[in-house]
C-alpha positions as CSV (number, residue, x, y, z in Angstrom):
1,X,-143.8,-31.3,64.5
2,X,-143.6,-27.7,66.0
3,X,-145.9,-25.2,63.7
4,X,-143.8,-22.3,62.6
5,X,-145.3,-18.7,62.0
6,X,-147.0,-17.6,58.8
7,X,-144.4,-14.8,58.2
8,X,-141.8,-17.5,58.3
9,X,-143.2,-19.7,55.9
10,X,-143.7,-16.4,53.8
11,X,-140.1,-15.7,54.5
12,X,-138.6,-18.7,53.1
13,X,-141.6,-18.5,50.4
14,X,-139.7,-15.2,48.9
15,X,-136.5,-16.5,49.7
16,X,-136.5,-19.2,47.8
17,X,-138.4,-17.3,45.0
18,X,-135.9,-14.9,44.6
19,X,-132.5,-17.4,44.7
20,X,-134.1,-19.6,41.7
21,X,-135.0,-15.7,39.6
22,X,-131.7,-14.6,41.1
23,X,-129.7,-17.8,39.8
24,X,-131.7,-17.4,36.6
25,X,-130.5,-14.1,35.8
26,X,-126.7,-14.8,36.8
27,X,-126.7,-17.5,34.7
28,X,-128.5,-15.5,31.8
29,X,-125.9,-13.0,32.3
30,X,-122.6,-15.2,32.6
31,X,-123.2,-18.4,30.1
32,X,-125.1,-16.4,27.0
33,X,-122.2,-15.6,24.6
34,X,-122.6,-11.8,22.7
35,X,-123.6,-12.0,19.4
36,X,-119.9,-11.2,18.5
37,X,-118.4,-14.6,20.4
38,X,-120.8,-16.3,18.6
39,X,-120.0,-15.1,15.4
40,X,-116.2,-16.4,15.8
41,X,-116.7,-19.8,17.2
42,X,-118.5,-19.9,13.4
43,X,-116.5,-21.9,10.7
44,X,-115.1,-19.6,8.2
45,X,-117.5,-20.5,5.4
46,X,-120.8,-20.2,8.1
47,X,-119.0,-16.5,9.5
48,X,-118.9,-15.7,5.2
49,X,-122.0,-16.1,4.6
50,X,-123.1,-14.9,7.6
51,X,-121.2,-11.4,6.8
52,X,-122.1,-11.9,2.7
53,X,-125.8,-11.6,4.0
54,X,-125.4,-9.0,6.7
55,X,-127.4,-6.6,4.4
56,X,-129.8,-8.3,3.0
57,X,-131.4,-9.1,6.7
58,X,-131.0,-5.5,7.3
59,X,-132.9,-4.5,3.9
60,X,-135.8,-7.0,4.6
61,X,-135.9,-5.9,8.5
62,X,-136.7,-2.4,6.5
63,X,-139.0,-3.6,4.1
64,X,-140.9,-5.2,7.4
65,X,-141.0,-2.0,9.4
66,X,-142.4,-0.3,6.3
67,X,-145.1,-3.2,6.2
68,X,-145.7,-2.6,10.1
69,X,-146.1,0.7,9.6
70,X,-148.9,0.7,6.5
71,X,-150.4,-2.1,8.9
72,X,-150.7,0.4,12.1
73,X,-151.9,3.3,9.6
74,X,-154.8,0.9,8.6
75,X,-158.0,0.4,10.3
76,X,-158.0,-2.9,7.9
77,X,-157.3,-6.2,10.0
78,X,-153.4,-7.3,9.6
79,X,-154.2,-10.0,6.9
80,X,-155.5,-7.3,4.2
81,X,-152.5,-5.4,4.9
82,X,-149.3,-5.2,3.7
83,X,-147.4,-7.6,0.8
84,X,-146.9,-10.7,3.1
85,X,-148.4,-13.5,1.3
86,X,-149.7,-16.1,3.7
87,X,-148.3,-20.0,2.8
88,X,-151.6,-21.7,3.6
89,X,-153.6,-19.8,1.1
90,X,-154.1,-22.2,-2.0
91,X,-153.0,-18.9,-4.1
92,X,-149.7,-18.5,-2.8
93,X,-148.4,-22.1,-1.9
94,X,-145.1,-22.5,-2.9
95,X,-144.5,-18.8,-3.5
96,X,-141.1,-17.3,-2.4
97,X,-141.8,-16.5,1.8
98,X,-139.0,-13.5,1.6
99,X,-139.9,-9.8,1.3
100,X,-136.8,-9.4,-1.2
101,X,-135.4,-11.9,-3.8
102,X,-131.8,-12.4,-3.2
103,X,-130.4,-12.7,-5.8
104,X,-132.1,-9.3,-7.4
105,X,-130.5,-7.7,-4.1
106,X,-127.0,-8.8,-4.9
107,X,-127.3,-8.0,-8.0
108,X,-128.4,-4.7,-7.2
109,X,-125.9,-4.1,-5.2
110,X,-122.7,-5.0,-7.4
111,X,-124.3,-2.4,-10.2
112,X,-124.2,0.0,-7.4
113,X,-120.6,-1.3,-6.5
114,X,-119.6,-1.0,-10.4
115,X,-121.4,2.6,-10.6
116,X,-119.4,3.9,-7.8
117,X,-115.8,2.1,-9.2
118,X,-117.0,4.0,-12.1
119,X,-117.4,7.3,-10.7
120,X,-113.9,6.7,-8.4
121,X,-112.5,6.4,-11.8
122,X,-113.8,9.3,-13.7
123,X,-113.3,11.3,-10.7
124,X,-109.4,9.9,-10.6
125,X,-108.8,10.8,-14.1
126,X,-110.0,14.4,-13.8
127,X,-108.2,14.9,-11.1
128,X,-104.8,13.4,-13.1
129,X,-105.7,16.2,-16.2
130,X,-106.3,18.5,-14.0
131,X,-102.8,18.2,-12.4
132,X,-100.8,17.2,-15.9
133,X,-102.2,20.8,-17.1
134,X,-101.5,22.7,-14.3
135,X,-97.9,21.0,-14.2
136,X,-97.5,22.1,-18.4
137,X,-98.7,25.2,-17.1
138,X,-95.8,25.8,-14.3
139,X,-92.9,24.2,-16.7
140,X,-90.7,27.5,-18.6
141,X,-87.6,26.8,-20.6
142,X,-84.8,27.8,-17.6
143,X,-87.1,25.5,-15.0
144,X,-85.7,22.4,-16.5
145,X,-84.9,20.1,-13.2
């Protein structure tokens, strides 16, 4: 069995090294669907709910990056910080894990839907006077057609 050199074995050392991280980022690259692929191969009542809760992930990602922020403003250590209640406590078992209730955040958000129909409207039927005056306004007794 014939020795071979030490920059050789090194060689084939970083050779091989970089073909498996090589092959491991191709692969990462090519078989990992986008977030949007993924979302259709969802059944429609999975992608519905998905999209019905779209904002609701975003609100609490908010109300988390406030709590991170209070936390990193602190000297106090991360567990006297902040209005995450830890499960294990006795105190808090079975108490809801979520930063926001759901079902207070939809509700919230249809009066806000309703507020804004309402203001549409108002703003519609302003507009409607508005132009029903101006067209009295313009009509004389020979402008007949």
């Amino acid at each position: 069995m014939s020795e071979r050199p030490l920059w050789f074995r090194w060689a084939r050392v970083g050779f091989v090294g970089f073909s498996i991280v090589a092959s491991g980022v191709l692969l990462y690259k090519y078989a990992t669907p986008t977030d949007e692929q993924l979302i259709a191969q969802f059944s429609p009542e999975v992608r519905q709910q998905y999209e019905r809760n779209k904002e609701l992930r975003r609100q609490e990602q908010r109300e988390l990056m406030k709590n991170v922020q209070i936390t990193a403003a602190s000297n106090d250590p991360i567990w006297k910080t902040g209005n995450i209640k830890n499960p294990w406590d006795k105190e808090n078992r079975g108490s809801d894990p979520n930063l926001i209730d759901p079902v207070k955040f939809h509700q919230q958000k249809a009066t806000e839907f309703k507020k804004q129909q309402i203001e549409q409207a108002e703003h519609d039927f302003s507009e409607t006077e508005r132009l029903v005056a101006a067209n009295k306004n313009n009509k004389k007794w020979y402008n007949f057609w």
